[in-house]
N, CA, C and O atoms as a Tripos MOL2 file, in Angstrom:
@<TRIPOS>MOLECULE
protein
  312   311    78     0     0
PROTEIN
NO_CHARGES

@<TRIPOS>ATOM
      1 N         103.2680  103.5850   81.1650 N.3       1 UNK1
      2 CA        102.2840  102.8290   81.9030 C.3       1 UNK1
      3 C         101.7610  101.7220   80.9890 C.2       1 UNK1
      4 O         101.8590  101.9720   79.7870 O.2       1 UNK1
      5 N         101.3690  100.8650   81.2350 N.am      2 UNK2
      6 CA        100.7520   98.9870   80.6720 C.3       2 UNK2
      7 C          99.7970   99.2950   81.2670 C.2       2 UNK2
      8 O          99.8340   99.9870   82.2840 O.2       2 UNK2
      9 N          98.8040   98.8600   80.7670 N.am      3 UNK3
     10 CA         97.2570   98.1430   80.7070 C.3       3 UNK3
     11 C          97.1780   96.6510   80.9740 C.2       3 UNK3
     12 O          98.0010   95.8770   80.4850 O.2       3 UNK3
     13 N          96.1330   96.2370   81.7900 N.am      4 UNK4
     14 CA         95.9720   95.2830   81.6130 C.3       4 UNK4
     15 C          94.4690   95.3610   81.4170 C.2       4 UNK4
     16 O          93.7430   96.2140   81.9280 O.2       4 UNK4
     17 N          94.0140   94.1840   80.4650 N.am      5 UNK5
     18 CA         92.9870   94.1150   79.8380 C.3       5 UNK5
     19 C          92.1940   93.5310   79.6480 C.2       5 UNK5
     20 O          91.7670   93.0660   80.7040 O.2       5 UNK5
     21 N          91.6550   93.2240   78.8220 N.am      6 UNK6
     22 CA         90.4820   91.9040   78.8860 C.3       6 UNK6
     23 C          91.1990   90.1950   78.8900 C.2       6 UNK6
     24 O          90.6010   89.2030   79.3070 O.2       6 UNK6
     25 N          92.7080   90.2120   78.2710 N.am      7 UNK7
     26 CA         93.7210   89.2720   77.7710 C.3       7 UNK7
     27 C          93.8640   88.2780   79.4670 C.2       7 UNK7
     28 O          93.9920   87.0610   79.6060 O.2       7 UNK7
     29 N          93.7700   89.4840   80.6600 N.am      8 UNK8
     30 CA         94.5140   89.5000   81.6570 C.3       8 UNK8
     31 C          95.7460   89.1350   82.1840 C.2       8 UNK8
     32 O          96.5850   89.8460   81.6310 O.2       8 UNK8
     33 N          96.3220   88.3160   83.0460 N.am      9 UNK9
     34 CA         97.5680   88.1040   83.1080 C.3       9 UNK9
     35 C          98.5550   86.9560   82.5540 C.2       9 UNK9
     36 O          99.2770   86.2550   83.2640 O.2       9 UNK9
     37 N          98.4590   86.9040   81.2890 N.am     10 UNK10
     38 CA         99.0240   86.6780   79.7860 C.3      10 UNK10
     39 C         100.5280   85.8790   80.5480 C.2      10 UNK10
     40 O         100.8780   86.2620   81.6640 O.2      10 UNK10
     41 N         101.1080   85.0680   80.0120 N.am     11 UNK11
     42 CA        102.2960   84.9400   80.1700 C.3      11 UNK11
     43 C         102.9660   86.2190   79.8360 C.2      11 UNK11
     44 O         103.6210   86.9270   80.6000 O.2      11 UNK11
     45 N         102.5740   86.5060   77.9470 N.am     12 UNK12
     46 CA        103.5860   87.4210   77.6300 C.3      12 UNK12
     47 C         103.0300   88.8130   78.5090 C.2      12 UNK12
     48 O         104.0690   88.9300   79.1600 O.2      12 UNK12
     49 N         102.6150   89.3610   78.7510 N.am     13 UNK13
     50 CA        102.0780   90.2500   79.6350 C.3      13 UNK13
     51 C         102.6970   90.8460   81.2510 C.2      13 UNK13
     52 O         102.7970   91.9410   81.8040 O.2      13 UNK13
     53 N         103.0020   89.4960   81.5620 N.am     14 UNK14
     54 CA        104.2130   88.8750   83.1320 C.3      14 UNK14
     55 C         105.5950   89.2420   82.5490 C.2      14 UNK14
     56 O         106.4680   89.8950   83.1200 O.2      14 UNK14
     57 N         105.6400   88.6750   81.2350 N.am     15 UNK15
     58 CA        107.0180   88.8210   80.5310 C.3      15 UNK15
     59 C         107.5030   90.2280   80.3590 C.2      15 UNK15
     60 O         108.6290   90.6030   80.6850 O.2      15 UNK15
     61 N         106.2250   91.2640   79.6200 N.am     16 UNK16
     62 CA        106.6200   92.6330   79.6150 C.3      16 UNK16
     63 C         106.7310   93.4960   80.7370 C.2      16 UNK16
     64 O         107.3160   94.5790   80.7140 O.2      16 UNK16
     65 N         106.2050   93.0370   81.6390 N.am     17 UNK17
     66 CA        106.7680   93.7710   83.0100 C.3      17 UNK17
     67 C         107.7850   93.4740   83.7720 C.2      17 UNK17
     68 O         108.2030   94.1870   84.6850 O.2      17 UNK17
     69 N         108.3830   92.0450   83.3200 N.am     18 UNK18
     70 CA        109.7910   91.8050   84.2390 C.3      18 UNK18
     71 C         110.9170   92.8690   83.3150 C.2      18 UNK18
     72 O         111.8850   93.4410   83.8160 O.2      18 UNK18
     73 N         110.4240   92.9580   81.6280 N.am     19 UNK19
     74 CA        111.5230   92.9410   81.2520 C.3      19 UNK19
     75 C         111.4970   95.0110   81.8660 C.2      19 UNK19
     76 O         112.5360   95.6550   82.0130 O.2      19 UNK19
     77 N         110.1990   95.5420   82.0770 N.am     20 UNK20
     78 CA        110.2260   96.8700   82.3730 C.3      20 UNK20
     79 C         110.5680   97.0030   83.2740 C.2      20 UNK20
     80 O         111.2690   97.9900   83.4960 O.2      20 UNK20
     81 N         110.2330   95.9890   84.4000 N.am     21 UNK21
     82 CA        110.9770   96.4680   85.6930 C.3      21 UNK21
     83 C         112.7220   96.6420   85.6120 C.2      21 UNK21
     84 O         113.3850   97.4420   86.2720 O.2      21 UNK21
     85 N         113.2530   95.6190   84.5730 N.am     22 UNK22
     86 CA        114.9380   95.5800   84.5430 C.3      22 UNK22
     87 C         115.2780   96.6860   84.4200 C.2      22 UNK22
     88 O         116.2770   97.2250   84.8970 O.2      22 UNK22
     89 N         114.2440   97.2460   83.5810 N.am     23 UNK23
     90 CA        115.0230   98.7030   82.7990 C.3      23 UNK23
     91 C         114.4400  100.0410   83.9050 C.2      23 UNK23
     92 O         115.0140  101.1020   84.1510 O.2      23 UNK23
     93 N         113.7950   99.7950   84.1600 N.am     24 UNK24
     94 CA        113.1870  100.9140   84.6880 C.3      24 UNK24
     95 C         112.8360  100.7700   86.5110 C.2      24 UNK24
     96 O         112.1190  101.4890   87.2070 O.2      24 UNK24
     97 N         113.4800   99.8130   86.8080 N.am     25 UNK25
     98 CA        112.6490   99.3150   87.7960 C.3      25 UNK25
     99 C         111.6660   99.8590   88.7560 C.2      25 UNK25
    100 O         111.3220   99.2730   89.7820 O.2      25 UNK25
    101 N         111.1640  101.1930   88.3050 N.am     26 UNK26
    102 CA        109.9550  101.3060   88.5830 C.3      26 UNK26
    103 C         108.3350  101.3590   87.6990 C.2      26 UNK26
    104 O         108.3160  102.3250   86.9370 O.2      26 UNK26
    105 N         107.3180  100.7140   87.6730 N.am     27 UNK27
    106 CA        106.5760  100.1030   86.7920 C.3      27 UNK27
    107 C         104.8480  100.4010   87.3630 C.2      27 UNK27
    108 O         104.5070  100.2390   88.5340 O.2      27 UNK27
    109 N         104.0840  100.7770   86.4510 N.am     28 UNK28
    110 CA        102.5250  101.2650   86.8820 C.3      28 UNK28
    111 C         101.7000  100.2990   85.5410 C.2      28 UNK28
    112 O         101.6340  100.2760   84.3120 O.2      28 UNK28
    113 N         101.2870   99.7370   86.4790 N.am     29 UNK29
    114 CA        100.1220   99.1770   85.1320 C.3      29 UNK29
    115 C          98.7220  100.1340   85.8140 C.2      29 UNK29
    116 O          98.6730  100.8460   86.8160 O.2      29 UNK29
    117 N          97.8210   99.8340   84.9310 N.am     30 UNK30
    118 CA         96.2230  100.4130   85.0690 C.3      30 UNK30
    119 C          95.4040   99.3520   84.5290 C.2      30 UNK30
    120 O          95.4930   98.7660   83.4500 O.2      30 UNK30
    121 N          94.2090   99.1550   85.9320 N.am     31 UNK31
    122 CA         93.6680   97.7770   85.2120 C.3      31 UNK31
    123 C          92.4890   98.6020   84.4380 C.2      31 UNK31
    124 O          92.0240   99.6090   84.9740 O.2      31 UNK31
    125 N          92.0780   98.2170   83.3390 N.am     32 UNK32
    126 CA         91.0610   98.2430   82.1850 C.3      32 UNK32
    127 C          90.0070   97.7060   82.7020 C.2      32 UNK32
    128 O          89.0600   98.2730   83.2480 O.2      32 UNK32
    129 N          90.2500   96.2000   82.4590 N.am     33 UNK33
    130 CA         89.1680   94.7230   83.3180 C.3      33 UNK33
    131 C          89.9020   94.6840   84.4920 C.2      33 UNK33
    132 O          90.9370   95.2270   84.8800 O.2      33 UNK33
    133 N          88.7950   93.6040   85.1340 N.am     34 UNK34
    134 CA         89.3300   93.1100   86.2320 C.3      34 UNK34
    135 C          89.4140   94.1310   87.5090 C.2      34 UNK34
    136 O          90.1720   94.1630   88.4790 O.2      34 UNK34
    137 N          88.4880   94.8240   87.1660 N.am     35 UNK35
    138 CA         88.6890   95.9410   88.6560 C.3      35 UNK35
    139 C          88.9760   95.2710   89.8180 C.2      35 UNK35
    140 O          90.0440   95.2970   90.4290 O.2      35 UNK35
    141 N          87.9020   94.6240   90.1180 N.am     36 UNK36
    142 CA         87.2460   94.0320   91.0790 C.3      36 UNK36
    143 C          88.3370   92.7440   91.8920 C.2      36 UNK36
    144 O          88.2270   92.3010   93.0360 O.2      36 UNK36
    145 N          89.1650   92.4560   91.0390 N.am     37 UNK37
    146 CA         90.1430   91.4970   91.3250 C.3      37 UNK37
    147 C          92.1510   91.9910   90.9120 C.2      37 UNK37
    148 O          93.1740   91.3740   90.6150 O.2      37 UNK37
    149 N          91.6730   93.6810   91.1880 N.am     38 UNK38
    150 CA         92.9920   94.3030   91.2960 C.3      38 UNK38
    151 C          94.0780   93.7600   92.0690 C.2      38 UNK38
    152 O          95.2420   93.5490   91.7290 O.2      38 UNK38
    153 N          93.5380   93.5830   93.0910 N.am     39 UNK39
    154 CA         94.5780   93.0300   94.3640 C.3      39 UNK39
    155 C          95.3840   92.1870   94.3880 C.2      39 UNK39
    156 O          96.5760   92.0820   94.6770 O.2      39 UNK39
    157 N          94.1700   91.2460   93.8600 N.am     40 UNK40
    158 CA         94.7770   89.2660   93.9760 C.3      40 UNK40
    159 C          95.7090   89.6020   92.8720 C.2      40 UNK40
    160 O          96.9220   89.3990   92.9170 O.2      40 UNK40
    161 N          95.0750   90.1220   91.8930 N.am     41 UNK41
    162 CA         96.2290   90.2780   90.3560 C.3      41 UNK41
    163 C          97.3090   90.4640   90.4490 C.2      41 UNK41
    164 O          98.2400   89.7940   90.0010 O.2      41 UNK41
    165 N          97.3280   91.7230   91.2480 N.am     42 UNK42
    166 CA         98.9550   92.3010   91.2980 C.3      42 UNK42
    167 C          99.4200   91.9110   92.6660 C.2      42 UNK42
    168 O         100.4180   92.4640   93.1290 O.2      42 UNK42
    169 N          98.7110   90.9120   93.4140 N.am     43 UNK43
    170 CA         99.9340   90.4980   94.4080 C.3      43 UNK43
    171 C         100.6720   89.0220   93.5520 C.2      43 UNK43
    172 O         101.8250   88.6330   93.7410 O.2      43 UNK43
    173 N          99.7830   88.4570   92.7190 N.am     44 UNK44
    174 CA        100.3150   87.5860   91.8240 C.3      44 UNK44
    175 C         101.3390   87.6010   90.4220 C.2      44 UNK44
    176 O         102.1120   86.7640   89.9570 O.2      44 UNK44
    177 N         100.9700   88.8640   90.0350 N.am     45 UNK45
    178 CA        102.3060   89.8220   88.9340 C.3      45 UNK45
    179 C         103.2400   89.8530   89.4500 C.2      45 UNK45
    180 O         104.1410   89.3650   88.7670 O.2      45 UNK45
    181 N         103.8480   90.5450   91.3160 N.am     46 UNK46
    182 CA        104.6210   90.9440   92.1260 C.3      46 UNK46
    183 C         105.0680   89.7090   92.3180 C.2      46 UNK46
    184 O         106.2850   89.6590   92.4980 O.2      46 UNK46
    185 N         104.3750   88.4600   92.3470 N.am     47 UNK47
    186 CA        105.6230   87.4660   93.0100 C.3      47 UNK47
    187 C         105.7300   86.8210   91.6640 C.2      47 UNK47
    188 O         106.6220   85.9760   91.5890 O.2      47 UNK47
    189 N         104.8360   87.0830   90.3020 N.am     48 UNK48
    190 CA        105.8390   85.6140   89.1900 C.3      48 UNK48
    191 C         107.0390   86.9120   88.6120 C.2      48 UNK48
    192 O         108.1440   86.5060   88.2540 O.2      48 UNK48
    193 N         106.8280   88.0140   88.5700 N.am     49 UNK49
    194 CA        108.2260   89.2340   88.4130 C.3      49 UNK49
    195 C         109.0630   89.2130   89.3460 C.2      49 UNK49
    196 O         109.8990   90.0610   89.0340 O.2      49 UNK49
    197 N         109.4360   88.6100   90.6150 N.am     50 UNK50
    198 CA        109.6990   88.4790   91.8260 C.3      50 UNK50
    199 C         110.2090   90.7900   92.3590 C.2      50 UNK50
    200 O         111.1370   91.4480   92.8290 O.2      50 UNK50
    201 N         109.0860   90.9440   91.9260 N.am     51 UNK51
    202 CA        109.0530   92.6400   92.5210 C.3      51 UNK51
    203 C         108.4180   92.9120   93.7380 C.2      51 UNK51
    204 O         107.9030   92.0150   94.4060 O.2      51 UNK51
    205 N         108.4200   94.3240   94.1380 N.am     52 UNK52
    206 CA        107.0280   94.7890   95.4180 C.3      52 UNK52
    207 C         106.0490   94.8480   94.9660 C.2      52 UNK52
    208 O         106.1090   95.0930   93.7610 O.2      52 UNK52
    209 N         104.9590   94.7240   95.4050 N.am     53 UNK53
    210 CA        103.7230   95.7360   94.8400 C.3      53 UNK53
    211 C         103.3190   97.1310   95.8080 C.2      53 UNK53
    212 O         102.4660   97.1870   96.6940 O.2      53 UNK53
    213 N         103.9820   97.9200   95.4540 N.am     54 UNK54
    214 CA        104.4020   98.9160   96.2710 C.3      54 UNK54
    215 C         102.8950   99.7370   96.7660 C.2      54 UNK54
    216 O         102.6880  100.1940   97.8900 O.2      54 UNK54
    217 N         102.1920   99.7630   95.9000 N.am     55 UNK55
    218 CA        100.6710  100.0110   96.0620 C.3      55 UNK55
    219 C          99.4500   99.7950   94.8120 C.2      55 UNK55
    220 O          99.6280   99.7690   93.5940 O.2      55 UNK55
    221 N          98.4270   99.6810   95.4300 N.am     56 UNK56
    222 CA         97.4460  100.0480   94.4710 C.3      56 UNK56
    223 C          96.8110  101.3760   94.7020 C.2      56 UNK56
    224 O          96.8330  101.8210   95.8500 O.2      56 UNK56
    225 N          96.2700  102.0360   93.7850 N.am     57 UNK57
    226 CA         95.8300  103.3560   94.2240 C.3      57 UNK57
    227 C          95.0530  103.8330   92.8160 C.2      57 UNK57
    228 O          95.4910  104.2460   91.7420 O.2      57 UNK57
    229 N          93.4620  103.5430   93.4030 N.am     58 UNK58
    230 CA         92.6900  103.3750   92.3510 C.3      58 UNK58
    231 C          92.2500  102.0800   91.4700 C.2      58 UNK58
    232 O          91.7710  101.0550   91.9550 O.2      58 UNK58
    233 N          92.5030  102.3150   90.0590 N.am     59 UNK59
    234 CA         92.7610  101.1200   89.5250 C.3      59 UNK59
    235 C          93.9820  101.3460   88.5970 C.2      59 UNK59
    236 O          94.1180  101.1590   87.3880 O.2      59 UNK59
    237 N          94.7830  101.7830   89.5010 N.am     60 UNK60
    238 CA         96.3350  101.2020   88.9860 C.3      60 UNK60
    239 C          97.2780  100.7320   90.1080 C.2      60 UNK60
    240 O          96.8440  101.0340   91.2200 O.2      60 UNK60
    241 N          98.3170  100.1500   90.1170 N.am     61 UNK61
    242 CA         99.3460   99.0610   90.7130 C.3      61 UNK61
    243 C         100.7130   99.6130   90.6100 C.2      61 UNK61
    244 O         101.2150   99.7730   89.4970 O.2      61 UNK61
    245 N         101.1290   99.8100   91.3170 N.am     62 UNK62
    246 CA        103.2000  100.1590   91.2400 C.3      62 UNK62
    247 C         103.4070   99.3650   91.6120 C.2      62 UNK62
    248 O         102.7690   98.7280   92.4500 O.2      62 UNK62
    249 N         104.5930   99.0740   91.0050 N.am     63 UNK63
    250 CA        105.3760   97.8600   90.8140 C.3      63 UNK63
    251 C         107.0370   98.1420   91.0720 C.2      63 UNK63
    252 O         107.4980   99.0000   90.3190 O.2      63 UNK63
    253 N         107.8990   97.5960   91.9380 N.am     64 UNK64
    254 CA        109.5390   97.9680   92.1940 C.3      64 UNK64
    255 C         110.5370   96.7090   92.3980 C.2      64 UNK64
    256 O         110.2220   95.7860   93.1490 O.2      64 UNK64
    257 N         111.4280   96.7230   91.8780 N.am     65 UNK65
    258 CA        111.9790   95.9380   91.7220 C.3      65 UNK65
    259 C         113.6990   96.5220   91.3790 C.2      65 UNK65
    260 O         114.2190   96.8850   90.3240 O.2      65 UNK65
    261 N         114.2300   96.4150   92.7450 N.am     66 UNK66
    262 CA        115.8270   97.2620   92.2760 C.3      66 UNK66
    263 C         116.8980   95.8920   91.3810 C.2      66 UNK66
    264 O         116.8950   94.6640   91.4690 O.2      66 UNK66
    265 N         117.8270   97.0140   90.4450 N.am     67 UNK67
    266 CA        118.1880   96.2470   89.6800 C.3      67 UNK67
    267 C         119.4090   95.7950   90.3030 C.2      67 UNK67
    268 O         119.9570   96.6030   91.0530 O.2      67 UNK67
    269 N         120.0470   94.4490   90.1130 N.am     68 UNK68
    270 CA        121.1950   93.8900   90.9170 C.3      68 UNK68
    271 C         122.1000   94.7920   91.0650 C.2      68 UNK68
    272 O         122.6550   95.0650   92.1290 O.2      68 UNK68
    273 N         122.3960   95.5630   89.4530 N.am     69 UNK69
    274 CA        123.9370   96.0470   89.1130 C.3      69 UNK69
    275 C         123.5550   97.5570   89.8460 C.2      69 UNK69
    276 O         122.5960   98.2680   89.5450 O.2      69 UNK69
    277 N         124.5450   97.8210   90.8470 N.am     70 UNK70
    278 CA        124.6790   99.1080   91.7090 C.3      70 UNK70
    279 C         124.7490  100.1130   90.5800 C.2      70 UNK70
    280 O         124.3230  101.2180   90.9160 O.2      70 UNK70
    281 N         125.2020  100.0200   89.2460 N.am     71 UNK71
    282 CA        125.7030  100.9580   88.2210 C.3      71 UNK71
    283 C         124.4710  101.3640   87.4120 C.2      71 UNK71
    284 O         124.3500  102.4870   86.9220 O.2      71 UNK71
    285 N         123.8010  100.6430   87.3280 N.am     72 UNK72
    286 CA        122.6790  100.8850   86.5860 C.3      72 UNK72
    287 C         121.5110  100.8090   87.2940 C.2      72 UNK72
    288 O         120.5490  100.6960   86.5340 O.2      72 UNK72
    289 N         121.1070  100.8330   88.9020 N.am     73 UNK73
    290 CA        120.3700  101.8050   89.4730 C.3      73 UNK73
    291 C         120.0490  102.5220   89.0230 C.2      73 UNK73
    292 O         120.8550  103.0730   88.2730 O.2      73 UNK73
    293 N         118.3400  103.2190   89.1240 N.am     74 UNK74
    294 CA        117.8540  104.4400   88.4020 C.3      74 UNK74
    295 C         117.1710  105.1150   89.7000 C.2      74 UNK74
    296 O         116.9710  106.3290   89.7410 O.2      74 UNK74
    297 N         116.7950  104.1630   90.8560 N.am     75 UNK75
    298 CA        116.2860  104.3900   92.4590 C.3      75 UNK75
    299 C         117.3750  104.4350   93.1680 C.2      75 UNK75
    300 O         118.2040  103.6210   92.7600 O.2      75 UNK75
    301 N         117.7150  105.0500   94.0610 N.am     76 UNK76
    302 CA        118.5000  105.4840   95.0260 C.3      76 UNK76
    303 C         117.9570  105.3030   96.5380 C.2      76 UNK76
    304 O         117.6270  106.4020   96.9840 O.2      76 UNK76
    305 N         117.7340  104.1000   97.5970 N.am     77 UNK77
    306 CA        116.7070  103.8960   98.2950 C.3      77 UNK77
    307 C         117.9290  104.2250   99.6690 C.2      77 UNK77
    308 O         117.7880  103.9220  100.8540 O.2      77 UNK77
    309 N         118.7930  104.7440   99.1900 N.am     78 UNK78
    310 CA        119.3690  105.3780  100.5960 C.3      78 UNK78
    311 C         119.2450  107.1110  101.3340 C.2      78 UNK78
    312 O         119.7660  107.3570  102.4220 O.2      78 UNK78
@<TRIPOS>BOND
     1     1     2 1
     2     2     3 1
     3     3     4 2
     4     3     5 am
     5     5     6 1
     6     6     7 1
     7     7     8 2
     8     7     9 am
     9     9    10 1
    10    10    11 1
    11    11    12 2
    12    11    13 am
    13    13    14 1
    14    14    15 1
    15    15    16 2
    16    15    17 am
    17    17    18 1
    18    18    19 1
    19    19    20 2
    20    19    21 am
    21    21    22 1
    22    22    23 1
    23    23    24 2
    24    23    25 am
    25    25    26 1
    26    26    27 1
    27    27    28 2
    28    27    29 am
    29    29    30 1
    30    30    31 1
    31    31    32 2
    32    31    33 am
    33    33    34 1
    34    34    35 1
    35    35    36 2
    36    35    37 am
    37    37    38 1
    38    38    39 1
    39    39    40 2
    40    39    41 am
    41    41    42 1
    42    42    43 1
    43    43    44 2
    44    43    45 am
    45    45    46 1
    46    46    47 1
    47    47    48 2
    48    47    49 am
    49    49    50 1
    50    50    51 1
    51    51    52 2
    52    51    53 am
    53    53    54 1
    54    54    55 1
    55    55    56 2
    56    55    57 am
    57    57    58 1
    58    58    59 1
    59    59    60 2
    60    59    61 am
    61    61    62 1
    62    62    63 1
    63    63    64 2
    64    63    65 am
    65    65    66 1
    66    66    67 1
    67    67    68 2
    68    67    69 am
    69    69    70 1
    70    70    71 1
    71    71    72 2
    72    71    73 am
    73    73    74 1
    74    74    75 1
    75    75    76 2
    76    75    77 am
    77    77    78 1
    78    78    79 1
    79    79    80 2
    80    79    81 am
    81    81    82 1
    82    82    83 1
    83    83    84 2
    84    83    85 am
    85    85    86 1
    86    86    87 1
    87    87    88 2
    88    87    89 am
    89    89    90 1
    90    90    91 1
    91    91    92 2
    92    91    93 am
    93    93    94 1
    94    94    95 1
    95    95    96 2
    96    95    97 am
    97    97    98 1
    98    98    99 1
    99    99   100 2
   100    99   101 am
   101   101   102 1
   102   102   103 1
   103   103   104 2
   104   103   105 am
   105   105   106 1
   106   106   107 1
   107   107   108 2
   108   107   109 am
   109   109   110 1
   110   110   111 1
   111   111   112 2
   112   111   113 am
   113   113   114 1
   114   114   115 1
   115   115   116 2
   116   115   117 am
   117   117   118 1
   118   118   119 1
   119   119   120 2
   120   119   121 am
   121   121   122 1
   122   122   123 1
   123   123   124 2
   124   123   125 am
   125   125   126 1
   126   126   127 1
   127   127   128 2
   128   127   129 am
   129   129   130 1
   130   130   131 1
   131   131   132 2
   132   131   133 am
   133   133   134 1
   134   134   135 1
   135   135   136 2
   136   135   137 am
   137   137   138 1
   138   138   139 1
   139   139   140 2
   140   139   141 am
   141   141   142 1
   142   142   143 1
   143   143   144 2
   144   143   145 am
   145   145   146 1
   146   146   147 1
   147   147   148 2
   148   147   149 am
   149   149   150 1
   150   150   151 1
   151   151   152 2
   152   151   153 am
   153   153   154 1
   154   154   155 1
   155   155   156 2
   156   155   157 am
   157   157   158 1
   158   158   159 1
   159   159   160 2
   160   159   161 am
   161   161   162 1
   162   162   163 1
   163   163   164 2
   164   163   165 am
   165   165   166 1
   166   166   167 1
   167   167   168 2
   168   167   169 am
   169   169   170 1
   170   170   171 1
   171   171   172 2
   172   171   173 am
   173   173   174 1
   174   174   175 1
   175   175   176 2
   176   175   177 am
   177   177   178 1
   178   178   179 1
   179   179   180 2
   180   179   181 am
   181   181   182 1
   182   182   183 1
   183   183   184 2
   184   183   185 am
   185   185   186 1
   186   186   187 1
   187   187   188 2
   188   187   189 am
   189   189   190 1
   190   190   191 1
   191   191   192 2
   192   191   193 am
   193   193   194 1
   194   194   195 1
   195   195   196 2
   196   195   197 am
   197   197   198 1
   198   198   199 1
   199   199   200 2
   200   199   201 am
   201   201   202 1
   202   202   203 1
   203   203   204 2
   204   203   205 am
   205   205   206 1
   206   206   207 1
   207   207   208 2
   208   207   209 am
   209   209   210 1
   210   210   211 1
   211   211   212 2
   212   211   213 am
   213   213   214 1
   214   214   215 1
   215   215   216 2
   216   215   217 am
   217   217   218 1
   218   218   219 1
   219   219   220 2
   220   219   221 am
   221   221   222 1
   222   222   223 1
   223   223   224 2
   224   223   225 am
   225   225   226 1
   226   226   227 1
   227   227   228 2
   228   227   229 am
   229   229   230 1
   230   230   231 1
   231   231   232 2
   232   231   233 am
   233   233   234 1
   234   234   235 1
   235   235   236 2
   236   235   237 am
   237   237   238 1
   238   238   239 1
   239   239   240 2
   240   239   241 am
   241   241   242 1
   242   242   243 1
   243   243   244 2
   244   243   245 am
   245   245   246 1
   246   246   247 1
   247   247   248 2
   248   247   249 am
   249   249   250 1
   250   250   251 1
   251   251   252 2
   252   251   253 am
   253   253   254 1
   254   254   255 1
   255   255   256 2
   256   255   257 am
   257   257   258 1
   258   258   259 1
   259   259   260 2
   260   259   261 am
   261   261   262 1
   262   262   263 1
   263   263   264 2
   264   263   265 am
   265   265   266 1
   266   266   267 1
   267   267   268 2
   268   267   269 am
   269   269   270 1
   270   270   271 1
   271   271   272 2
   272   271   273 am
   273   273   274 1
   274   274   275 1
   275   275   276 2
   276   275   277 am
   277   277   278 1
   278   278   279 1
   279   279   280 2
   280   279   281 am
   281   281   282 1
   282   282   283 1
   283   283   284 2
   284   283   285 am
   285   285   286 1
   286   286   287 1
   287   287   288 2
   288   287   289 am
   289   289   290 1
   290   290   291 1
   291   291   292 2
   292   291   293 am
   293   293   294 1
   294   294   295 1
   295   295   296 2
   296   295   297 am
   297   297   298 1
   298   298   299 1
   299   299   300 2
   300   299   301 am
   301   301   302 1
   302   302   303 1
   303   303   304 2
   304   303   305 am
   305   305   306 1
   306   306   307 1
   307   307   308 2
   308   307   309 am
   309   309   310 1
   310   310   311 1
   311   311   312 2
@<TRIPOS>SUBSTRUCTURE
     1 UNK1         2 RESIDUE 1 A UNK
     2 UNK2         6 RESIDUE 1 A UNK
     3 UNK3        10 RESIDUE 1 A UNK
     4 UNK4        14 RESIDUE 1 A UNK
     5 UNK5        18 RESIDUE 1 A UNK
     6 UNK6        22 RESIDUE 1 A UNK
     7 UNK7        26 RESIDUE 1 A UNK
     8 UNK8        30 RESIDUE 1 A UNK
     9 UNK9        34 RESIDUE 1 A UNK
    10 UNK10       38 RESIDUE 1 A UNK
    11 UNK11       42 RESIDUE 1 A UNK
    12 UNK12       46 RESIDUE 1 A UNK
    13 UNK13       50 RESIDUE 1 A UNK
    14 UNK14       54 RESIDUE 1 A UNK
    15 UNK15       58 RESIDUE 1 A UNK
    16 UNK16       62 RESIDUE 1 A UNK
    17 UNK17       66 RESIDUE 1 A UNK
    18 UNK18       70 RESIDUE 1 A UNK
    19 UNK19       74 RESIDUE 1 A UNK
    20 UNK20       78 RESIDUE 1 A UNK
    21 UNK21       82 RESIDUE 1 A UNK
    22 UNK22       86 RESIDUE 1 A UNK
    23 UNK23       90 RESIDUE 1 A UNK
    24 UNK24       94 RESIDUE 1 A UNK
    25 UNK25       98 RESIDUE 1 A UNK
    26 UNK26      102 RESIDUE 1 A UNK
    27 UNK27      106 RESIDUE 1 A UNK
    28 UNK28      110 RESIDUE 1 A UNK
    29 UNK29      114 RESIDUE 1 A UNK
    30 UNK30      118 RESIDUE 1 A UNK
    31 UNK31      122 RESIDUE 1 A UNK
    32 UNK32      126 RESIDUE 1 A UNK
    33 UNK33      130 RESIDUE 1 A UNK
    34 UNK34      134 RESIDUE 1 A UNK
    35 UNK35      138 RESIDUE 1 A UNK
    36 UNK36      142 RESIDUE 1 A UNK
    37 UNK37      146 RESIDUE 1 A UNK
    38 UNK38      150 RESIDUE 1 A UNK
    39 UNK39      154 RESIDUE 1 A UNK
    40 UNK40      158 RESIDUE 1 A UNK
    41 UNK41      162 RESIDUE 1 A UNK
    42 UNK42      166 RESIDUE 1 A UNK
    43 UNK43      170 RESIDUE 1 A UNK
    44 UNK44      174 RESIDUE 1 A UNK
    45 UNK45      178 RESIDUE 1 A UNK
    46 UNK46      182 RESIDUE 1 A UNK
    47 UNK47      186 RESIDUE 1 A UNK
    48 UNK48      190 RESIDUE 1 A UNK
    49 UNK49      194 RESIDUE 1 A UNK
    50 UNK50      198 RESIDUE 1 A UNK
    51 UNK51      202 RESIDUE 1 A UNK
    52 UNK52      206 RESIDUE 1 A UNK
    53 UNK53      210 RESIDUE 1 A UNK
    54 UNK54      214 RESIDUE 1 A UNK
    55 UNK55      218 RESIDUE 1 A UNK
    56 UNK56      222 RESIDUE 1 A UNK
    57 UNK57      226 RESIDUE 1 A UNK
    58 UNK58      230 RESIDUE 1 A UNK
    59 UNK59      234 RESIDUE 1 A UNK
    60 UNK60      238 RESIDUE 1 A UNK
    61 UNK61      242 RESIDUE 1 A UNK
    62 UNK62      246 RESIDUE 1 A UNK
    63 UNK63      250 RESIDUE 1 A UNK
    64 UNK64      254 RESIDUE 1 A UNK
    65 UNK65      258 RESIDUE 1 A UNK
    66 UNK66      262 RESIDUE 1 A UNK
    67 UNK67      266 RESIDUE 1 A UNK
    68 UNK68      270 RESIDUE 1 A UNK
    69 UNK69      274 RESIDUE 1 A UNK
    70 UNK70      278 RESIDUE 1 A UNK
    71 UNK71      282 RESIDUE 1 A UNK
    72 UNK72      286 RESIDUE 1 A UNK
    73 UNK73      290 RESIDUE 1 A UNK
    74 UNK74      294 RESIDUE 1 A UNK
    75 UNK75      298 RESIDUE 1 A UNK
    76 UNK76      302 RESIDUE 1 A UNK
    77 UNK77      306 RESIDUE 1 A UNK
    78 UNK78      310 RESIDUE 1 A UNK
């Protein structure tokens, strides 16, 4: 899980979640700061990562994003 923090949405920050979604493509940040503006945040993370924002729930965010290569799938959405 990533934090996001007082920094907020950092270039490099955008950067470490595209590169987590590649690998993992499923992804949870937890906001620290910024409660209050959870939403707008991560509907704006979800489109510069071009991922879902699959939910918020609380003050954390899932994040999905399937990977091109059929082989290295780690989600199975059939």
């Amino acid at each position: 899980m990533q934090a996001l923090g007082k920094n907020g949405l950092t270039a490099q920050f955008v950067a470490t979640i595209d590169g987590l979604l590649a690998h993992h493509e499923l992804v949870k940040i937890k906001f620290l700061d910024f409660k209050d503006e959870k939403r707008g945040i991560a509907e704006e993370l979800a489109a510069r990562t071009k991922s879902e924002l699959v939910r918020v729930i609380g003050h954390n965010a899932i994040f999905y994003r399937q990977n091109p290569d059929p082989e290295k799938r780690r989600i199975n959405l059939a």
